[in-house]
C-alpha positions in Angstrom: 0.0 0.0 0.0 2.9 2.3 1.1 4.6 1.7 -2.5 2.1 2.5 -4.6 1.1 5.8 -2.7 5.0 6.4 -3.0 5.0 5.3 -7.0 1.7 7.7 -7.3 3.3 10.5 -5.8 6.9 10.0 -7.9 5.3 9.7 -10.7 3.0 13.2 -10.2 6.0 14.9 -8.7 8.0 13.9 -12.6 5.3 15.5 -14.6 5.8 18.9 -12.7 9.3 18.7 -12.8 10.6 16.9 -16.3 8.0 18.6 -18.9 9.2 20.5 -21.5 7.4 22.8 -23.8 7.7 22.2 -27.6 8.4 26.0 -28.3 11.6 27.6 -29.0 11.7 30.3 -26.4 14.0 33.5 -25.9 16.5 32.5 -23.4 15.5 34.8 -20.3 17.9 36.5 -17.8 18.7 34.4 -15.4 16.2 33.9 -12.2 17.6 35.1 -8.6 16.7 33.1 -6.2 14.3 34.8 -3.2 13.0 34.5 0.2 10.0 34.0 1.2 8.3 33.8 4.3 5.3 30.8 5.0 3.4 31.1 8.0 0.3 28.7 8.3 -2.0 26.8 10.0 -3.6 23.5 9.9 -5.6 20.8 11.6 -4.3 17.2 12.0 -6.6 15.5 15.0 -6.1 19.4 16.8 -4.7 22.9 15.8 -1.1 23.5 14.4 0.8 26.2 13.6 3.8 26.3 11.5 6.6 28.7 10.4 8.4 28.0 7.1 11.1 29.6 4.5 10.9 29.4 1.3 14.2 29.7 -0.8 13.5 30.0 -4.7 11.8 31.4 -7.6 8.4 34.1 -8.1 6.7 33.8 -11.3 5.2 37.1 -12.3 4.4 36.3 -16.0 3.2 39.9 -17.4 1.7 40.3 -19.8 0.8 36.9 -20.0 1.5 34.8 -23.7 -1.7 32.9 -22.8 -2.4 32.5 -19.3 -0.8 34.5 -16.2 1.5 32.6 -14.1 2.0 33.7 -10.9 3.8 31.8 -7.7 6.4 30.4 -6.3 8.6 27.2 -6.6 11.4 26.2 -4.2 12.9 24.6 -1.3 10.9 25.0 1.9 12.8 24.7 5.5 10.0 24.7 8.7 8.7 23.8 12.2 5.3 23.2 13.3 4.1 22.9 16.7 0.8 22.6 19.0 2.0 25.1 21.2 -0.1 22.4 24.0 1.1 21.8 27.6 4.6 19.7 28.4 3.3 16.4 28.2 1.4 17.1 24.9 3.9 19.3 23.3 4.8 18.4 20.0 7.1 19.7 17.4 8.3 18.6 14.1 11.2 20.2 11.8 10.7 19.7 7.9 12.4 20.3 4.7 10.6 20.4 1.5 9.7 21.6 -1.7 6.5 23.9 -3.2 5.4 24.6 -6.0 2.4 27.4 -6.0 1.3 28.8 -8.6 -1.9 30.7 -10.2 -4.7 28.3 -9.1 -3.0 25.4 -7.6 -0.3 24.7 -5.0 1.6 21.2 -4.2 4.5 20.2 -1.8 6.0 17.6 -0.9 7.9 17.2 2.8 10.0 15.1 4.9 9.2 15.9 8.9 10.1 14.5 11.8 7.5 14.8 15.0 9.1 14.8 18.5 6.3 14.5 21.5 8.0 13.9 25.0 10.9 10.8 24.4 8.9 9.4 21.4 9.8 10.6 17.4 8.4 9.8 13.7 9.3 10.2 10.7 6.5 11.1 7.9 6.8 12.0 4.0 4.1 14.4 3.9 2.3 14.9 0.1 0.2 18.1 -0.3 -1.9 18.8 -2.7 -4.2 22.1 -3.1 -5.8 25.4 -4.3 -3.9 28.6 -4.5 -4.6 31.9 -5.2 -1.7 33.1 -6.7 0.9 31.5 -5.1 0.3 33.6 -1.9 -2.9 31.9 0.1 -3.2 28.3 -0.2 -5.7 25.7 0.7 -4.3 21.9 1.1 -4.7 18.6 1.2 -2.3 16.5 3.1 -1.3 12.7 4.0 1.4 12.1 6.0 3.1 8.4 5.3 4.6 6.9 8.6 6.8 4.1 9.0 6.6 4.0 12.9 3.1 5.1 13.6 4.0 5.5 17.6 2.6 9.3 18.4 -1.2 8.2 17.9 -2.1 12.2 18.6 -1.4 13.1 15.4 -3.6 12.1 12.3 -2.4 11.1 9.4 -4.7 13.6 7.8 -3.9 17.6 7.6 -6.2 20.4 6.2 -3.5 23.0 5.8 -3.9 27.3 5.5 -0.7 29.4 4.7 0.3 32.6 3.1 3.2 33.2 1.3 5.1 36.4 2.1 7.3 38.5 -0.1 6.8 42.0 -1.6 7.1 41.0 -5.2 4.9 38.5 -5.2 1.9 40.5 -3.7 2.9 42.5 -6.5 2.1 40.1 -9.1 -0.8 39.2 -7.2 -2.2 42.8 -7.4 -1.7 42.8 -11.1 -3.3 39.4 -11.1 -6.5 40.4 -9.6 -6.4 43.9 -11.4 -6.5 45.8 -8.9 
């Protein structure tokens, strides 16, 4: 069961990242990379908040050839906590990677949980709505191995808004306002 929901998300993770267009294009400058900053809550059995960076690339496509893209895309370093009493504290660092953009938003993240002596280890797919790039709406599973903190579910509804100056400027443009 594990493989195949591993195979599934491999294989939707390639698509986003190994297509190519069939146009010649004009080679752009090339792309800084920027930071962004990703607070967000979510609910997984109770209330969580988390704090993440973002280090990549905004899209501000203007004017659009076809359709606007606007987002983001890039490595995503966290922590999310329950901010509960000591014996139901719980933490979890994460690294991932996001890519937001226009209408829809997925990640994909590697976390650890710690509550009291006891630690697991999930892969956590995300999958989502986005308005562009900046507030996102997701969908999460988190695959255990271990399974030992059973106050977590494996199942996460997910808020967060992505901070950075140039992208709420493409997001004004977006909207036309």
């Amino acid at each position: 069961m594990i493989k195949r929901q591993l195979v599934i998300v491999f294989l939707l993770l390639s698509c986003f990242c190994f297509s190519q267009s069939g146009e010649n294009e004009i080679p752009k400058a090339p792309t800084k990379f920027e930071v962004i900053v990703s607070p967000g809550v979510f609910i997984q059995k109770e209330i969580f908040t988390e704090f993440n960076i973002i280090i990549g690339k905004i899209s501000d496509d203007f004017p659009p050839k076809m359709f606007p893209i606007v987002g983001v895309e890039g490595l995503r370093i966290g922590l999310e906590t329950n901010f509960n009493g000591n014996d139901e504290f719980i933490i979890a660092p994460k690294l991932g990677y996001e890519i937001s953009l226009t209408f829809f938003s997925i990640r994909l993240s590697a976390l650890n949980y710690f509550k009291n002596h006891q630690s697991e280890f999930r892969i956590l797919p995300e999958v989502g709505a986005s308005l562009g790039g900046m507030f996102n709406l997701t969908y999460g599973y988190g695959i255990s191995f271990k399974n030992s903190i059973r106050s977590i579910s494996n199942h996460r509804l997910a808020l967060s808004i992505n901070l950075n100056k140039r992208l709420h400027k493409a997001n004004i443009r977006l909207l036309g306002l």
